[in-house]
N, C-alpha and C positions, 0 to 999 in steps of 0.2 A: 545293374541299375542304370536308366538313362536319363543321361542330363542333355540342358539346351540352350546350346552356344550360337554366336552368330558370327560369323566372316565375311566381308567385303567379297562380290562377285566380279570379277574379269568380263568386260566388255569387247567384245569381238567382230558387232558391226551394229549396226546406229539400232537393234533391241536396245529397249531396257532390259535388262536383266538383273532379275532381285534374287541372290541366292542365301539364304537362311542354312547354316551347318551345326547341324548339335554335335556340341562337343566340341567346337572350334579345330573339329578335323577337318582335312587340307581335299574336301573332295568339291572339285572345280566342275560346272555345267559350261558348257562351251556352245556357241552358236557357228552357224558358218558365213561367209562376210556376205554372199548372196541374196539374202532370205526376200522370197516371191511379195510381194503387196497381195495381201490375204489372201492368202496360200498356204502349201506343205510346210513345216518347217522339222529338219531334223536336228536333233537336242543332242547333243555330245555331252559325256563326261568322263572325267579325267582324276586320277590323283598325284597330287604334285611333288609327295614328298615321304618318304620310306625311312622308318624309323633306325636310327644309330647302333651298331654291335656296341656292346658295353661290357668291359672285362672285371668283374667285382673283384674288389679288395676283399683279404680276408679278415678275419675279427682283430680289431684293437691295430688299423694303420690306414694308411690312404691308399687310393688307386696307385696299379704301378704307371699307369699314364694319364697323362692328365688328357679333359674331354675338351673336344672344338665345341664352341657354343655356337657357331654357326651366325654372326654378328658381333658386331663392337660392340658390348655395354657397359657402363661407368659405373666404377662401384669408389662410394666416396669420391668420387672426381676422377678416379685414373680408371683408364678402357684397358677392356681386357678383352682377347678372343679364344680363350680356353679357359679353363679352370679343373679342379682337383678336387675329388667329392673321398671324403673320409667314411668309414667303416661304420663312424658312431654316428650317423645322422646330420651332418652339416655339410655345406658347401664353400671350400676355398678357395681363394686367389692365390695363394704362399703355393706356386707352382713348384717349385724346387723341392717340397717336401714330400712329390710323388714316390712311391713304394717305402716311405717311411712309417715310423709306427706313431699314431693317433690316440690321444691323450685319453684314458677312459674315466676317473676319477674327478667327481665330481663334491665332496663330502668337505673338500678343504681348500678347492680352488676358486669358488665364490662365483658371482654373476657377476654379468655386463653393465657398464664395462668392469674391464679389470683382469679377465679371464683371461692368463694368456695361454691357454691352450689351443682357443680357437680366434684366437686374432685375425683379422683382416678374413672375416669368415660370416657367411649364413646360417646359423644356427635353425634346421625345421623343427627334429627332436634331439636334440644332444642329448645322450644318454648312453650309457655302455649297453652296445645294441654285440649279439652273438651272432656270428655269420656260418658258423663253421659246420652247422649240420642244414640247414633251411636258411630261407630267403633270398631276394636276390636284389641289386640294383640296376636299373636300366637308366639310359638318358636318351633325350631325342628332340630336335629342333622345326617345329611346327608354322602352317603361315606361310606368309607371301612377303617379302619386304614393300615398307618398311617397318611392318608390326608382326615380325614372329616372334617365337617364342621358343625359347631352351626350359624343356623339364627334365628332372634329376628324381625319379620315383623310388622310395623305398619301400619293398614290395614282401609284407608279410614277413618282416624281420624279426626274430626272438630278441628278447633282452636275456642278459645276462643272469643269472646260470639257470639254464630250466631244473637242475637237482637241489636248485634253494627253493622251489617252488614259482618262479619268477617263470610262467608258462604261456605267458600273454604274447601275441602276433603283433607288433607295431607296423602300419601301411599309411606311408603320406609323401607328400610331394611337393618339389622348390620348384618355382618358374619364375623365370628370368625373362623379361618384356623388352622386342627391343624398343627404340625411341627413345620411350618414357624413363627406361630405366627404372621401373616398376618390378616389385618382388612381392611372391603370393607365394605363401604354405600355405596346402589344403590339407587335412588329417583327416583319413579315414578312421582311424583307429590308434589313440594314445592309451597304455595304459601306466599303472603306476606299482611296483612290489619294491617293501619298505627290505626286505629283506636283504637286500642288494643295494651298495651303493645309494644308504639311505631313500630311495625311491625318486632322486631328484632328478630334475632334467631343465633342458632351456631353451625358450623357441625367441629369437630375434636376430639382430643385424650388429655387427662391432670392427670399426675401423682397422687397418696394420698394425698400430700403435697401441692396442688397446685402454686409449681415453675417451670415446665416444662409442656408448651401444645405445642401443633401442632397443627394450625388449618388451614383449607382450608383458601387460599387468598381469601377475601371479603366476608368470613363466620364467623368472628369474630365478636360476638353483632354486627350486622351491616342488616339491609334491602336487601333481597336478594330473589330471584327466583331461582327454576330449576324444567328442566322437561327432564327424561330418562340421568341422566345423573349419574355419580358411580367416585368414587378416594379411593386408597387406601395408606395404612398407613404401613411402613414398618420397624420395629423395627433398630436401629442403633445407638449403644453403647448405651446413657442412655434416647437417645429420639429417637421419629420418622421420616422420612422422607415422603412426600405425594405427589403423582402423581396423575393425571386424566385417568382412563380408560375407555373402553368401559363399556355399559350399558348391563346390565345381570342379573336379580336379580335370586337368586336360589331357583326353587320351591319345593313343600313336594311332597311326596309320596301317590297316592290313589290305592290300587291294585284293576285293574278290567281286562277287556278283553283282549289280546295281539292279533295285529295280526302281520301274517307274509308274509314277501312281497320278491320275487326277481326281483328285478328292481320295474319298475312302475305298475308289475304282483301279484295279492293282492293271496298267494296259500290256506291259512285257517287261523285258530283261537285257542287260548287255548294256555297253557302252556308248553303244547310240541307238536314239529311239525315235523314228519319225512321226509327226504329230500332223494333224489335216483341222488347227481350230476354227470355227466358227464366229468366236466373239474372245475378249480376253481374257485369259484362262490362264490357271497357277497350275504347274506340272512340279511333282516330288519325287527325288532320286534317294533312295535308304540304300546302304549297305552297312554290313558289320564291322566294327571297331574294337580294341581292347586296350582298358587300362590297368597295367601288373595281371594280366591273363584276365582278366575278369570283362566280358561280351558286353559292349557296348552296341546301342544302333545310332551310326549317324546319319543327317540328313541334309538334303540342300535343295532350296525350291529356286525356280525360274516364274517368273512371268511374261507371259506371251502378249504384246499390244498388235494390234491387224492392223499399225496406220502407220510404216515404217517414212523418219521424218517428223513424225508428229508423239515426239516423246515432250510432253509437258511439262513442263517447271511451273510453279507459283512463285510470285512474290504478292506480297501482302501489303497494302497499306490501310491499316487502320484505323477507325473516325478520328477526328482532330481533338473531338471533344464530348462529352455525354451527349446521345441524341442525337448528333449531327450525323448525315445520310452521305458524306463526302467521303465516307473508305473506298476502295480498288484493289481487284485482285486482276492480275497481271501474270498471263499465260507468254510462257518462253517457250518457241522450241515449232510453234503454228507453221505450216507452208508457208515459203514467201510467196509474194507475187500470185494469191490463188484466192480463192470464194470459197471461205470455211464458213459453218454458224458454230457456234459455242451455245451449249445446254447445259444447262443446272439449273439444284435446288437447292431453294433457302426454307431452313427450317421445314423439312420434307416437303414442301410443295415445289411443284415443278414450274419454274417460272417462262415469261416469253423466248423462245428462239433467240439467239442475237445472228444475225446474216452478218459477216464479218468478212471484208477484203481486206489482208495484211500486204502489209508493204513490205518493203528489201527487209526489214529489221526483224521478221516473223514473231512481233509482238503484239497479242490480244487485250483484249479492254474488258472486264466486267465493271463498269463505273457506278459512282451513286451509289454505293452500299451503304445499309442503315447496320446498325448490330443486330449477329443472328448467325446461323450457322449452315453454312454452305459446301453443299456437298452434291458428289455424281458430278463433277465437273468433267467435261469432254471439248472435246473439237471434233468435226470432220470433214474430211476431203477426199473426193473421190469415192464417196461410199465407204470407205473404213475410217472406222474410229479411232481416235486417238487412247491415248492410256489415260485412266481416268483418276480423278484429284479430289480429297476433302477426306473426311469434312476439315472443314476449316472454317477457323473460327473468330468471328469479328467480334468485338468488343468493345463494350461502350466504357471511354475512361472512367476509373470511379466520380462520382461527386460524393463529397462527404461535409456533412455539418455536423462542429465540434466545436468544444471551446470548456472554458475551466472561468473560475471566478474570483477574486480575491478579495474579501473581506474589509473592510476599516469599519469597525463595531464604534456607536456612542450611544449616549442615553437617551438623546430624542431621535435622533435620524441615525442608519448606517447605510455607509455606502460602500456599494460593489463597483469596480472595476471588471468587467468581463473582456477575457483573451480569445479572440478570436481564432481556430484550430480550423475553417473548414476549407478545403482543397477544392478544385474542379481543374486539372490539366488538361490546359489543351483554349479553357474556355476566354476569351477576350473581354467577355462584362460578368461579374456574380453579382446578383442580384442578395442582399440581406435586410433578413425582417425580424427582427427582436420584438418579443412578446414577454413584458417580465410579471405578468402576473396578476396586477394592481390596476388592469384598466389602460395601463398607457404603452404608447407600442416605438420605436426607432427604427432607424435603416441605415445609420452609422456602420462603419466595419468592426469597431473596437469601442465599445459605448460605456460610460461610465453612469452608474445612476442609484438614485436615493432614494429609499426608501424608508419613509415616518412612520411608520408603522410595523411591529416586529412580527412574525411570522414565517410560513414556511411560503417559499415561491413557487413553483414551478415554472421555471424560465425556459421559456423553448428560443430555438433559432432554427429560421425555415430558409435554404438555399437556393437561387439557383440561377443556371446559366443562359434562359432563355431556353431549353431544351429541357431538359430534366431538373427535378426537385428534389433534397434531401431534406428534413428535417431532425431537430433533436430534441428533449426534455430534458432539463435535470433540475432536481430540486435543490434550492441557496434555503439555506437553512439563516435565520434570523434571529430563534428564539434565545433569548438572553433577558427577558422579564425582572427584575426580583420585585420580591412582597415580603417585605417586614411583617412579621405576626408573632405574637405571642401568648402564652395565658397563665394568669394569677389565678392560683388557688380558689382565691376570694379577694373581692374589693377593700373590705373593712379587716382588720389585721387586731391582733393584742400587740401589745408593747411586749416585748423580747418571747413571741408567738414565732416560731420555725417555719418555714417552707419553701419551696419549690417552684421553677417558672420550667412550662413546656415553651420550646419553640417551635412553630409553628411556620415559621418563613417557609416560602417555597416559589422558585421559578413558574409564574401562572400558566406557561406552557408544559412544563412538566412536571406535574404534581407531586409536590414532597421532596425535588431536587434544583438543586442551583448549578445546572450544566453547564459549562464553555464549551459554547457550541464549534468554536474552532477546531478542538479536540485537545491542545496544549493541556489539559488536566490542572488547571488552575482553578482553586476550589473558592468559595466564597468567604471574604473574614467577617468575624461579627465582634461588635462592641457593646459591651452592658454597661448603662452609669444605673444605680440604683437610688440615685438621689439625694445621698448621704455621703458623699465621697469616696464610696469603693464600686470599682469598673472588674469586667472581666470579658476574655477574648475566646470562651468555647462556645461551640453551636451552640448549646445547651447546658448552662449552670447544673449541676450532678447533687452538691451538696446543699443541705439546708441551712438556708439564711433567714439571721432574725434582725431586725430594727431595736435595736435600745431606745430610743427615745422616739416620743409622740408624736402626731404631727401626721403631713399630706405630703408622701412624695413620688415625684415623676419618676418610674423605672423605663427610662429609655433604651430601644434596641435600634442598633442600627447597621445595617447589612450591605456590604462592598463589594462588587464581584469585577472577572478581570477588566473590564475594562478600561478606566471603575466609574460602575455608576454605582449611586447611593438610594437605600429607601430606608427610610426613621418611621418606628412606630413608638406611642408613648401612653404607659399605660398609668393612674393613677392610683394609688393606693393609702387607703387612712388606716395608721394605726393610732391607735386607743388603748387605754389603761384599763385596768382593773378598776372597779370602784372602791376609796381606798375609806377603811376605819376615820373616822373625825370624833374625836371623845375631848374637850378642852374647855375650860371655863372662857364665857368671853362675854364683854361689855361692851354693850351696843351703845354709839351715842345719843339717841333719842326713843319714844316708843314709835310705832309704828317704822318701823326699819325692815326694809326686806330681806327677809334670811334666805341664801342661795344655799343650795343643800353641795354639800361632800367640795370638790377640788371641781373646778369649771372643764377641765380635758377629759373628766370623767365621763363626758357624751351619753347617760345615764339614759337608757327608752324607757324606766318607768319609776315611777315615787311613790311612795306611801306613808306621810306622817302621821307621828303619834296623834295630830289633832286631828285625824281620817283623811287632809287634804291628799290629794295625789298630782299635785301642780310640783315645777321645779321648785320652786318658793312659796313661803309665807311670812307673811307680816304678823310677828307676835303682838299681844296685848298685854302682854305679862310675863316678868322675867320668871325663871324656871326652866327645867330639862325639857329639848325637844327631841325626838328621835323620826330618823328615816331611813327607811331600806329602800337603798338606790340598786338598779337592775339594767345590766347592759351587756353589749357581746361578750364580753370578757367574765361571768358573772355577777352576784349579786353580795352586797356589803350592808353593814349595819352602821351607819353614825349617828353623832347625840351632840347638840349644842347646849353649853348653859346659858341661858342668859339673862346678862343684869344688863339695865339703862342707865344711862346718865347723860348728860348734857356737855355734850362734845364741845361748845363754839368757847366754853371760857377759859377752853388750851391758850387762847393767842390771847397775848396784850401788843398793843401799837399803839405808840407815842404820838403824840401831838405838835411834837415842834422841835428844830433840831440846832446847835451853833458850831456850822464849820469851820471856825476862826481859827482852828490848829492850837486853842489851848490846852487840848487833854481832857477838857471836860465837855461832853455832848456833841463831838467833834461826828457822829459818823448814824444815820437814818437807820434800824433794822427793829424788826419784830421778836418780838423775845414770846418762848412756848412755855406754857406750862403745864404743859406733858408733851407723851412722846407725840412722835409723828412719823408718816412712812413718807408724804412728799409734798414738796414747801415751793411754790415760786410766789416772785415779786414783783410789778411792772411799777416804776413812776412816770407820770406823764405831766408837763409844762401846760400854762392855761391856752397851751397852743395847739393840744392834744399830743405832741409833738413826744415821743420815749424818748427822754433824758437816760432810762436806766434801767439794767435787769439782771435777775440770779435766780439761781434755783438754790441758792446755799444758805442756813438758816444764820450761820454764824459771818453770813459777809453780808453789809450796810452800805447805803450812798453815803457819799463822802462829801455830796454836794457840787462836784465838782460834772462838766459836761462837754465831752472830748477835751478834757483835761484841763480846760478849764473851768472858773467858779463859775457856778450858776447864778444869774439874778435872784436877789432877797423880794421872796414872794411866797407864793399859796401855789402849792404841787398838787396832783391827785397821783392814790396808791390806788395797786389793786393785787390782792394776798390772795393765793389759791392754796390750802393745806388738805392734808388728810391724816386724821389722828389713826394713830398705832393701835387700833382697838380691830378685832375680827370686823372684817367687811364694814367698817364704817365708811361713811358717801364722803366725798371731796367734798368741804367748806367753803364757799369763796363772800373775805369780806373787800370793800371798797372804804375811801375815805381823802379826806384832806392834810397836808400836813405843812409846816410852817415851815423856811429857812430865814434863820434869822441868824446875823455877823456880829 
């Protein structure tokens, strides 16, 4: 299978030289220090480095010598320049413990850390791996300082016992990085048979000491699989960290044939191959490689430039700011002291020649660049071209308009605070333009503003730096309305009649809900008086409510949300009585007395007397039975008056003349009844109109006296309001004179 690696190329005279090697094998392209100004060149290659004899341990111990790893690397902090690769799959530092025997049980010696079997060790597959009929281990150190590479390959190894049925091939590989100090297992092939050594195994890294491991998630003494798959291990203060990478394992080196190709054009063979280019041109070296015997092809390419001298570097400087046409790109490497032009394209067009004389410092100028992408970059002198550069990519700094908003909710106005988020680096003026929705506009950076009106906004914010423009939208949500509503059955009610109020409230932006639009979930409270002294605090009263007594009362709702604003709606409702039985004898005190039918709260819509009249009242002419069927919301009743006349006014007698002298006798002014009565007042008034005196009590009299003292001996005026105890008799009122006399 071939994989594709890449390795740094060896520079051998002022070429560039780009060599590309799959498989991070060691085959080196070489130039010669000579090479003509557009001319022959011949292309050397070389291999630099021959993989290590490797004497395998056999099953269940370590090597009997330990291996050069070919560089210093730090494992935990202590550098080591060999190391000691065990039977069962790991890599150690515990050099001493070469041709010793290698711990194979896994079932009760637990994972990392803690494991001291393989302390101060690499773990790729720890597992009781079989060596003793197949398999084999190789090692070999790849690379150029100062980034090679020691790999430790375990190469189609049986696990333990293939007559348990345990018949699986395990093939993977430790690499050890120098520098970095970087470690990579790549697994060709893990398998797992429970039948052995519970099937457990452990892929990661654990200090001498065994108190610090790293190991792969679900590689810890734990049942596990993998196939093509690699993570490595990344040194970090006194432990590792471990990622998953791609799969690559790194092959050894066989030197044999090279050939050489340009493009998919195979031109010959051998280790050097002379070339006659034309313009510059990429030449490819393949030959065969192997990793654990398995034919790999590796490869290494060169690029040929025709302008030796004129190997190009960029440096890049970038607009300052959105729009601005002030970037440069900056050619290193130009003729000194010579008449070059420099050619390129922006954004595939090819733009004007630059004629360019470079001074001692062989630095070129593309000035004035706007953003765009610049490519085909060249120089030339002397008729050959330089090596050429791009694309490359200018870029315009972001501008970005943003910002967020925050809320103070009230009942007539709310106002927004808006936070200003928009960027433009680089830029020296931002221009800002606040649009909030309502008609009215600002250019504030950070603008606070009110809005009387609830609704939704659409607030935008437009940017910009004099070059370029962003804009944004986002909707401020405002809706927070309430609307008290509700609904009665019916207006007009019976006295102790049952029922039910719908509520009807509702947020007029969102129909049927009372939202906080903030989001906090703060729901709206409601209060019910029902006008009778009982309140209640659900949306909506569930159970049926009746009125005991008659009468008009206000069922007020009133509705609080979070803010809190308030809205009160107030609905009115009459309950009414039954029309009640009236069967009673009664004496009227004069004829012609208007008889009022049944009880006055009976609200009665229609009448029908025995005399045919259908009016609320009639004035009889003659005592006797009257009957009327009175008819209202509540139904319809039957009552009957008897009635007798008589002459009401000669209940009262009042005296003529009075002697407050305090003898006991006629000491005290009052009205004496003779009959009953339901209600008595009295006024005296002085010949000066002037109230000396009052009661509504029939047993309390002037005593003559006025603010406590005696009144002057003279002529008073009364004035006596009564009403006799007889059915619906009319309020009497007499007037008169009366005498004090000492």
């Amino acid at each position: 299978m071939e994989k594709n690696y890449f390795l740094p190329v060896f520079l051998l005279s002022s070429l560039l030289l780009l060599c590309t090697i799959k498989s991070n094998a060691q085959l080196v392209i070489l130039t010669p220090n000579d090479t003509a100004v557009c001319g022959p060149l011949t292309l050397h290659a070389a291999v630099t480095v021959t993989p290590s004899a490797v004497v395998n341990p056999v099953d269940d111990d370590y090597a009997p010598n330990t291996s050069p790893i070919g560089f210093t690397f730090s494992f935990y902090g202590v550098n080591y320049t060999r190391c000691l690769v065990s039977s069962n799959g790991y890599v150690s530092f515990n050099l001493a413990d070469s041709g010793q025997g290698s711990a194979w049980s896994l079932t009760a010696a637990g994972g990392l850390p803690g494991n001291t079997a393989c302390v101060n060790s690499i773990c790729g597959v720890y597992e009781d791996i079989y060596l003793v009929n197949s398999g084999s281990i190789e090692t070999y150190t790849v690379g150029a300082a100062p980034f090679r590479k020691f790999c430790v390959n375990f190469c189609s190894c049986p696990m333990f016992l293939p007559s348990l049925g345990c018949n699986d091939l395990e093939t993977f590989q430790v690499v050890l990085y120098e520098t970095t100090n970087n470690i990579e297992v790549h697994i060709t092939n893990k398998h797992s048979c429970s039948a052995w050594n519970g099937g457990l195994a452990i892929e990661g890294v654990q200090n001498a000491a065994g108190t610090i491991g790293t190991p792969v998630a679900g590689r810890n003494n734990s049942v596990w699989t993998a196939t093509n798959d690699a993570y490595r291990f990344v040194p970090s203060g006194a432990t590792y960290t471990v990622s998953s990478i791609p799969y690559g394992p790194i092959p050894d080196v066989t030197p044999g044939t090279v050939y050489w190709y340009q493009g998919t054009t195979l031109l010959g063979t051998g280790l050097n191959y002379t070339v006659n280019p034309t313009g510059v041109t990429t030449y490819t070296a393949l030959f065969p490689s192997t990793t654990c015997g398995n034919l790999d092809t590796v490869s290494a390419q060169v690029e040929i430039l025709m302008a030796p001298g004129m190997i190009l570097r960029a440096r890049v400087t970038q607009p300052s700011t959105c729009g601005a046409c002030d970037g440069e790109i900056t050619l290193l490497g130009m003729t000194p002291n010579s008449i070059d032009s420099i050619h390129y394209m922006k954004n595939a067009i090819w733009q004007p020649v630059i004629p360019y004389h470079t001074a001692a410092d062989s630095f070129g100028y593309i000035p004035a660049l706007c953003a765009g992408i610049y490519d085909s970059i060249k120089a030339t002198a002397g008729g050959c071209p330089s090596n050429i550069l791009g694309p490359i990519n200018l870029i315009n700094p972001p501008i970005f308009a943003g910002f967020t908003d925050s809320i103070s909710f009230g009942c007539k106005a709310d106002t927004v605070l808006f936070k200003n988020l928009s960027s433009s680096p680089g830029a020296k003026t931002i221009l800002y333009t606040w649009s909030y929705a309502d008609s009215t506009y600002d250019t504030v950076t950070t603008p606070v503003h009110i809005y009387p009106k609830q609704g939704i906004y659409n607030v935008q914010l437009k940017i910009s730096n004099t070059y370029c423009m962003d804009s944004i939208t986002h909707p401020v949500n405002l809706r927070h309305a309430l609307h008290s509503k509700f609904q009665l059955p019916e207006e007009l009610l019976c006295q102790e009649q049952s029922f039910a109020l719908t509520n009807n409230s509702t947020d007029t932006t969102r129909p049927n809900t009372a939202i906080d639009p903030t989001g906090n979930g703060v729901p709206p409270s409601y209060y019910w008086n029902f006008g009778d002294g009982y309140t209640d605090s659900t949306f909506s009263p569930t159970f049926a409510y009746n009125f005991n007594d008659t009468g008009s009362y206000n069922i007020t709702l009133i509705v609080k949300d979070f803010v809190p604003c308030y809205d009160t709606s107030v609905s009115i409702v009459t309950v009414i009585s039954k029309p009640h039985t009236y069967n009673m004898d009664s004496t009227f005190c004069s004829p012609n007395t208007t008889i009022p039918i049944g009880i006055v709260i009976n609200n009665a819509d229609s009448y029908k007397w025995s005399t045919g009249a259908i009016t609320s009242t009639i004035i009889p002419d003659t005592e006797g039975v009257y009957t009327v069927t009175e008819t209202n919301h509540c139904g319809t009743e039957l009552s009957s008056v008897n009635v007798k006349l008589d002459d009401c006014d000669k209940c009262l007698f009042v005296p003529s003349a009075f002697t407050p002298n305090d003898d006991g006798l006629n000491d005290v002014f009052h009205a004496r009844m003779l009959c009953p009565i339901r209600y008595y007042s009295m006024k005296i008034f002085n010949r000066y109109g002037q109230m000396v005196y009052t009661s509504v009590y029939l047993n309390q009299g002037w005593d003559g006296k006025f603010n406590g003292v005696p009144a002057d001996i003279g002529t008073y005026l009364y004035e006596i309001t009564y009403t006799p105890d007889l059915l619906n008799a009319h309020q009497l009122y007499r007037k008169g004179d009366i005498t004090l006399v000492r």
